[in-house]
C-alpha positions as CSV (number, residue, x, y, z in Angstrom):
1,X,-46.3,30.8,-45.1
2,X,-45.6,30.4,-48.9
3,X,-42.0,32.6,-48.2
4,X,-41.2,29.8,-45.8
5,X,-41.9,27.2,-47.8
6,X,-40.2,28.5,-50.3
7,X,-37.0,29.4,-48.0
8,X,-37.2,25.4,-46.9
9,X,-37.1,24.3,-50.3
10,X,-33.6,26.5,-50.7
11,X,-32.5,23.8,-48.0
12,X,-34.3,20.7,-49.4
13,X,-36.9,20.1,-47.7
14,X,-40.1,18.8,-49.7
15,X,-43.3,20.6,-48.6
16,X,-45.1,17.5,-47.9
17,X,-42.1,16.4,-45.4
18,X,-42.2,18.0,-42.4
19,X,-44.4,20.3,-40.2
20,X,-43.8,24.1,-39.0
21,X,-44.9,25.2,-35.8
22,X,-44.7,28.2,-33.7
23,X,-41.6,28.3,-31.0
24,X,-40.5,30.4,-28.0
25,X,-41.5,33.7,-27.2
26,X,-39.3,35.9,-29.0
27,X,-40.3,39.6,-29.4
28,X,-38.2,40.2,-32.7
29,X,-37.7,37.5,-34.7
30,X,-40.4,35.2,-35.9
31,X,-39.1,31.4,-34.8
32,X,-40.3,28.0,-36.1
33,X,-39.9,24.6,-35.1
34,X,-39.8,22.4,-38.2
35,X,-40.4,18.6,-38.2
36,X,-39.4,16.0,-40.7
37,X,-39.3,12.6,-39.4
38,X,-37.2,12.0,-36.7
39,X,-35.2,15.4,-37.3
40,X,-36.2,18.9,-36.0
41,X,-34.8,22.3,-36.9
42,X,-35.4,26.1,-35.7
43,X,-35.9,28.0,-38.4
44,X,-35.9,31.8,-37.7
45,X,-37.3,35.6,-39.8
46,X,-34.9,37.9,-39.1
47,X,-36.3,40.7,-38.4
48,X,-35.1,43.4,-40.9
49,X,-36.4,46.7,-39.3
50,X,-34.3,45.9,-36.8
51,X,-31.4,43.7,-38.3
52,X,-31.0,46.3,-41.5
53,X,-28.5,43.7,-42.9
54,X,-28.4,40.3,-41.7
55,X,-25.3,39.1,-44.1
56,X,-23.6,41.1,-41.3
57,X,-25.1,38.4,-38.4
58,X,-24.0,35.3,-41.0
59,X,-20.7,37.1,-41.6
60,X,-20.1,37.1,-37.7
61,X,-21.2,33.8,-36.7
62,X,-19.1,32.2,-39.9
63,X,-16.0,33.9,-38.0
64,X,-16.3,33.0,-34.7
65,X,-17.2,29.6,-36.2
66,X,-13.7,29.5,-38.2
67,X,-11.7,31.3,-34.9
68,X,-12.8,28.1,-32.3
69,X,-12.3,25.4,-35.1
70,X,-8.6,26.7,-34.6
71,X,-8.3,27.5,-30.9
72,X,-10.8,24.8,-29.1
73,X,-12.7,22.7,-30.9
74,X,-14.3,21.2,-27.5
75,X,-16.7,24.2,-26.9
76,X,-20.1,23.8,-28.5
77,X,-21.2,26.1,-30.6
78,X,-24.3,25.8,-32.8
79,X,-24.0,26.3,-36.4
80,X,-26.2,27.3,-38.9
81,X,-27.4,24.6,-41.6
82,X,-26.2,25.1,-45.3
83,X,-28.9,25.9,-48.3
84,X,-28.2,23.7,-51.2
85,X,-26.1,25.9,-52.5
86,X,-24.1,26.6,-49.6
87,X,-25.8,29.7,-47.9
88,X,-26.6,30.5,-44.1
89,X,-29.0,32.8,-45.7
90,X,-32.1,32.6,-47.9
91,X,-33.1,36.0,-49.2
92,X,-36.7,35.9,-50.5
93,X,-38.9,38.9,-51.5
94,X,-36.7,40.9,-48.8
95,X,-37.4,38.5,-46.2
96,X,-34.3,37.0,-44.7
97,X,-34.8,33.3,-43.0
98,X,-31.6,31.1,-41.2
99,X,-31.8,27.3,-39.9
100,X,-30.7,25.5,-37.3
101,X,-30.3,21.9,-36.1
102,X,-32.4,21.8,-32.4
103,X,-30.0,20.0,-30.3
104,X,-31.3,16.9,-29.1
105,X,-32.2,16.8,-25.1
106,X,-32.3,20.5,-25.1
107,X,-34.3,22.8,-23.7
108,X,-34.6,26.8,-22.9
109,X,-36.2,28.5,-19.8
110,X,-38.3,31.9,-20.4
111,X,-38.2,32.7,-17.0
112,X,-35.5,32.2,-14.3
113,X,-37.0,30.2,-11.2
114,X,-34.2,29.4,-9.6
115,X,-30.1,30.5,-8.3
116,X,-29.2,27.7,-10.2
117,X,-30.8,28.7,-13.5
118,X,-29.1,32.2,-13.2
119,X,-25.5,30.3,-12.1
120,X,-25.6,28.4,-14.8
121,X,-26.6,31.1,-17.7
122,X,-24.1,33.8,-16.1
123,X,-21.6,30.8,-16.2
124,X,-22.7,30.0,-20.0
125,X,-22.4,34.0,-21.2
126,X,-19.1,34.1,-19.4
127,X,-17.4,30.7,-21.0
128,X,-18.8,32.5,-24.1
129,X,-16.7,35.0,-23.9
130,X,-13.3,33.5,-22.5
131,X,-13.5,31.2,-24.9
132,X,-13.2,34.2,-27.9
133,X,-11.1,36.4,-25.9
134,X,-7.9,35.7,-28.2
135,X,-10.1,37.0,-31.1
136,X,-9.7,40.4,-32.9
137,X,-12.6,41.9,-31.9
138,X,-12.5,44.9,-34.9
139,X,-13.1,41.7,-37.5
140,X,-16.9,41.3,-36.0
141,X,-19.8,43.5,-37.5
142,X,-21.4,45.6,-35.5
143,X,-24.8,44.2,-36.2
144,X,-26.8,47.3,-34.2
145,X,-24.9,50.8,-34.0
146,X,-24.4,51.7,-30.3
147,X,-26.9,48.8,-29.3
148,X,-25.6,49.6,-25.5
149,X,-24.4,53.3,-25.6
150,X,-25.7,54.9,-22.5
151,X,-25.0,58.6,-23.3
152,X,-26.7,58.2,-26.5
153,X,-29.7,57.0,-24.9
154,X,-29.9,59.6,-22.1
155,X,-29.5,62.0,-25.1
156,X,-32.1,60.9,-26.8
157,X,-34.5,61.2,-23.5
158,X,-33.4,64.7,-23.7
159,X,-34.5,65.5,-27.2
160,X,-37.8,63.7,-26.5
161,X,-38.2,65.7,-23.7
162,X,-37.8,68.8,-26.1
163,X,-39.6,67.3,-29.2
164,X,-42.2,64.8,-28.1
165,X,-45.9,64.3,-27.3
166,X,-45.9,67.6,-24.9
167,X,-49.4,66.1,-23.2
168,X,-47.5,63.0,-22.7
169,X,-44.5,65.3,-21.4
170,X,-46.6,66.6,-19.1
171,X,-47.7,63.2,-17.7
172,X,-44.7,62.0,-17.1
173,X,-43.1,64.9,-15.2
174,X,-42.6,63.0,-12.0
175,X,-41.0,60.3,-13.3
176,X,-38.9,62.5,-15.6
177,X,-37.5,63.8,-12.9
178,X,-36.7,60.8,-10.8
179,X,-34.7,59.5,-13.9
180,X,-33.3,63.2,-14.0
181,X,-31.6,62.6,-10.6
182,X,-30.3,58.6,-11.9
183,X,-27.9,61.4,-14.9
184,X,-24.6,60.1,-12.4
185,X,-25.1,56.5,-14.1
186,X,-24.0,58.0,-17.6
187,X,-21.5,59.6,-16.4
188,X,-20.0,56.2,-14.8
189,X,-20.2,55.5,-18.1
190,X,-18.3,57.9,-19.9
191,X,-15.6,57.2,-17.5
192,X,-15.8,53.4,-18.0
193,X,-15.2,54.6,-21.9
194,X,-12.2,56.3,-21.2
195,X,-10.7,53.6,-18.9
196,X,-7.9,51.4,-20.2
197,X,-8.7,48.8,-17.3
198,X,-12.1,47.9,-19.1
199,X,-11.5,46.1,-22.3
200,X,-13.6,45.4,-25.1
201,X,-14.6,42.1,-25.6
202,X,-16.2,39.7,-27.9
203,X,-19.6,39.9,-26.3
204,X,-23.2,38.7,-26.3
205,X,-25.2,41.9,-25.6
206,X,-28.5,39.8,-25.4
207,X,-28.2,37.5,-22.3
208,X,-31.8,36.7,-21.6
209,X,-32.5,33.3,-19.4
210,X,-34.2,32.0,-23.4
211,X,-30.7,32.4,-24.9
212,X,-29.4,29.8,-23.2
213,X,-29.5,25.8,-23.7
214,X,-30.0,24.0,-21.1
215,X,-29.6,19.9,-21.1
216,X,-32.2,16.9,-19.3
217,X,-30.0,17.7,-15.6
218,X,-30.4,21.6,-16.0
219,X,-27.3,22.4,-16.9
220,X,-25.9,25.0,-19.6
221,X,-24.7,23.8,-22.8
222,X,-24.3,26.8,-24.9
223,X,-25.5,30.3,-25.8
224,X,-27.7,31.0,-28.5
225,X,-29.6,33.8,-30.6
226,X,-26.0,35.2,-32.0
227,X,-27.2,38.5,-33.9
228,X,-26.1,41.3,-31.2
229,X,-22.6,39.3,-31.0
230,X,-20.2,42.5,-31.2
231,X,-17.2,44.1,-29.6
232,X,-19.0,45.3,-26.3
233,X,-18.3,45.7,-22.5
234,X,-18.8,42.8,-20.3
235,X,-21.1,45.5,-18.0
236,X,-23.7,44.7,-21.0
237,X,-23.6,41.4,-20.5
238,X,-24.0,41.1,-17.0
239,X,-26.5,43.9,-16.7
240,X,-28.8,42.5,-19.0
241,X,-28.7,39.5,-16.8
242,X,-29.1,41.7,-13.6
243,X,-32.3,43.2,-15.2
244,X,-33.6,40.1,-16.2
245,X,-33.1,37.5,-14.0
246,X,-33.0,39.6,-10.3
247,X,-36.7,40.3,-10.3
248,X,-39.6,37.5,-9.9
249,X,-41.9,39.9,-12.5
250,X,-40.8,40.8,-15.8
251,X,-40.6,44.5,-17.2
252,X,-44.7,44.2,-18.1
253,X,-45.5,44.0,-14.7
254,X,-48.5,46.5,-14.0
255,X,-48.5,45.4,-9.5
256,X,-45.3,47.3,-9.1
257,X,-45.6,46.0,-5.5
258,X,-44.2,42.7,-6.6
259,X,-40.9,44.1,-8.0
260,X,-37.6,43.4,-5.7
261,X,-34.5,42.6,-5.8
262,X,-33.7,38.3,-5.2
263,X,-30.2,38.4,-3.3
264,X,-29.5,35.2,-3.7
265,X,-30.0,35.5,-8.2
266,X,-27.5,38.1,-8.0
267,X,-25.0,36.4,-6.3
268,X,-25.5,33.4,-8.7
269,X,-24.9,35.6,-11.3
270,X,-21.9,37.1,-10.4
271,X,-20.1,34.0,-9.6
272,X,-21.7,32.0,-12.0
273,X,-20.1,34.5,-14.8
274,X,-16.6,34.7,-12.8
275,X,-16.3,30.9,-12.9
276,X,-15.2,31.7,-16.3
277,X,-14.7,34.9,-16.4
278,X,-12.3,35.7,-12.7
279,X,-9.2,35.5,-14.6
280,X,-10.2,37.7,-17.4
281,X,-11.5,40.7,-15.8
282,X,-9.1,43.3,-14.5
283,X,-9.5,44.3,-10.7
284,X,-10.9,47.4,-11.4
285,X,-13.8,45.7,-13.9
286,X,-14.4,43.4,-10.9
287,X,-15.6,46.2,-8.4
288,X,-18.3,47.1,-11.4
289,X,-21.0,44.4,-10.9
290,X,-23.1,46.1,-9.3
291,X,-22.6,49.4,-11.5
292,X,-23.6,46.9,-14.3
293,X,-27.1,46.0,-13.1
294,X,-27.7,49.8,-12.5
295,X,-26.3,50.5,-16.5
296,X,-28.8,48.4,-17.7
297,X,-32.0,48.9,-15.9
298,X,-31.4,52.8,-16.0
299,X,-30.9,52.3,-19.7
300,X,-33.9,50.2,-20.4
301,X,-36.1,52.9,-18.3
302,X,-34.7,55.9,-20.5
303,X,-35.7,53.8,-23.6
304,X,-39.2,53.0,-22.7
305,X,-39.9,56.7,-21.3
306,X,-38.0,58.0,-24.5
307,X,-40.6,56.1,-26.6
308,X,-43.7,56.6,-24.9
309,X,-43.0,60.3,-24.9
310,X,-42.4,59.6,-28.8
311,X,-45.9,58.2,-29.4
312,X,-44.5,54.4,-29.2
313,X,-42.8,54.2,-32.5
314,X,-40.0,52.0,-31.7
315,X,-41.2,49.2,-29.4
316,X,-44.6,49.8,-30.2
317,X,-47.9,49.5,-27.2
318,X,-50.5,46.9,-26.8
319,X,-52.1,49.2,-24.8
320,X,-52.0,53.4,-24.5
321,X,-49.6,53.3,-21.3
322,X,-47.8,50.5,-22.3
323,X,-44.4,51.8,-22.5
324,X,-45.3,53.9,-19.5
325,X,-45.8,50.7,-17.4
326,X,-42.3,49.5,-18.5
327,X,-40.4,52.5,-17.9
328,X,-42.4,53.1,-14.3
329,X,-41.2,49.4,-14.1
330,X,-38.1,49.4,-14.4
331,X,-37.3,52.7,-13.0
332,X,-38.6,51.3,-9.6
333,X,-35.9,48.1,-10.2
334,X,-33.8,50.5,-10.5
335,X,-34.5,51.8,-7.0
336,X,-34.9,48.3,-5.6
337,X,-31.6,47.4,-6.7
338,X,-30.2,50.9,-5.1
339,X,-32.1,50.2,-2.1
340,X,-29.9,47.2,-1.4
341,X,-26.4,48.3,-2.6
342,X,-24.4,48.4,0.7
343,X,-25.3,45.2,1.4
344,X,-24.6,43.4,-1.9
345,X,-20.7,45.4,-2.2
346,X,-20.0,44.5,1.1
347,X,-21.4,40.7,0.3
348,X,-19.6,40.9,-3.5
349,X,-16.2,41.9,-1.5
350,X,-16.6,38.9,1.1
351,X,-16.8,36.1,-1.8
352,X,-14.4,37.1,-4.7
């Protein structure tokens, strides 16, 4: 507490001014809500392990900051506030702290309840990125090294599968092999890497219901949580939303009965990011919706199997099968979503 303290001082704050509580949810950054009189401010730990430079996450936001102030100053985008001496950025004892202005009459959602909610937040990650697309995407930072690469993932399933916890190994033989048979999904995606009708875009890569604002009437106002901003594939973008906004029960879910797929969120979804997005995508990118949803929930399976065969050193367990549960999780999402894929191509086709 004496860091932050000492991090809000860098911005002029007096300690006996304001108050710091705890905010949100969020499972890598440590987030604070600050109050000083009538004002309020989100002031946010990066999380280093994972952020290895966070200059890199300033350096981006300061240029898409810089790129709209030319091109369209009418789309709100939140800023970081300036230290006294001008920095987005207080380093202190190698712990790295940014601030915010909380947006009055704002509010996030951590968990989408309704079509709407997911039609607005696909619509809100989608204006996101029309409204960069005239930006040269090799000036951003790439603020996590092949954050979304697919064949790297599957590769390092492999080489857990070779090197890991062999009694764990053993365990998980079954579900090994389901996620064995899912191998086609990479190879989509080497093909979508050599495939001049998908373009690289400015995109989010973190599209969670909680990174969206939302105002009093429930309706977007912007995107937030900027740090995995990088050149990336809109299929990221939307299948992190597929993954996280289909299902009623999150990825911790132990009742695996419980998990399906919601028709109606994916649908939102879709044309909730194509009310920005239609006339940016390429025909062939349009036909890859539902290939999205299957990118990322295979993905996130591989990871969580890949470290519970690894004895939990990346994401960590609050519990011995933790990661276990997750990967079981989301490999039956994974089949959910399968389950229902005639119908949901046949429904995409009938409302483009």
């Amino acid at each position: 507490m004496d860091i932050m303290h000492s991090a809000l001082a860098r911005y002029g704050f007096n300690k006996d001014s304001y108050t710091i509580e705890r905010f949100g949810n969020g499972l890598i950054n440590d987030t604070c809500l600050v109050k000083r009189e009538d004002e309020k401010y989100i002031l946010q730990r990066i999380n280093k392990a994972v952020f290895t430079n966070p200059f890199l996450i300033a350096e981006n936001i300061e240029k898409i900051e810089a790129y709209l102030a030319k091109t369209d100053t009418s789309y709100f985008f939140t800023t970081p506030c300036k230290t006294l001496n001008g920095d987005t950025i207080v380093c202190i004892e190698d712990h790295y702290y940014r601030m915010f202005p909380f947006v009055k009459g704002s509010h996030t959602v951590d968990v989408v309840q309704t079509p709407q909610q997911a039609f607005e937040a696909a619509a809100q990650f989608g204006q996101f990125t029309r409204v960069l697309s005239g930006m040269d995407i090799h000036t951003l930072n790439i603020t996590l090294p092949a954050f979304h690469n697919l064949a790297l993932r599957y590769s390092q399933f492999l080489e857990a599968l070779e090197k890991g916890n062999p009694t764990r190994i053993a365990e998980v033989a079954s579900l090994v092999q389901q996620l064995k048979q899912q191998a086609h999904i990479v190879d989509e995606y080497n093909n979508i890497l050599n495939n001049s009708a998908f373009r690289l875009r400015v995109t989010h890569h973190d599209t969670k219901i909680s990174n969206v604002l939302f105002d009093g009437a429930s309706k977007g106002l912007c995107v937030i949580d900027l740090d995995t901003v990088m050149p990336g594939y809109f299929i990221s973008d939307v299948g992190d939303m597929m993954r996280t906004y289909l299902c009623p029960v999150s990825e911790e879910e132990k009742d695996f009965s419980k998990i399906e797929i919601r028709e109606d969120f994916y649908f939102a979804i879709v044309n909730g990011y194509k009310s920005f997005m239609e006339a940016e995508l390429t025909d062939t990118e349009k036909q890859y919706f539902f290939y999205a949803g299957k990118f990322m929930i295979y993905m996130q399976a591989l990871r969580f199997i890949t470290d519970y065969i690894n004895n939990d050193v990346y994401y960590g367990a609050r519990y011995p099968e933790h990661n276990l549960v997750r990967a079981t999780n989301q490999s039956i999402l994974l089949q959910r979503l399968l389950e229902k894929e005639m119908l949901l191509c046949a429904r995409q086709e009938i409302i483009q």
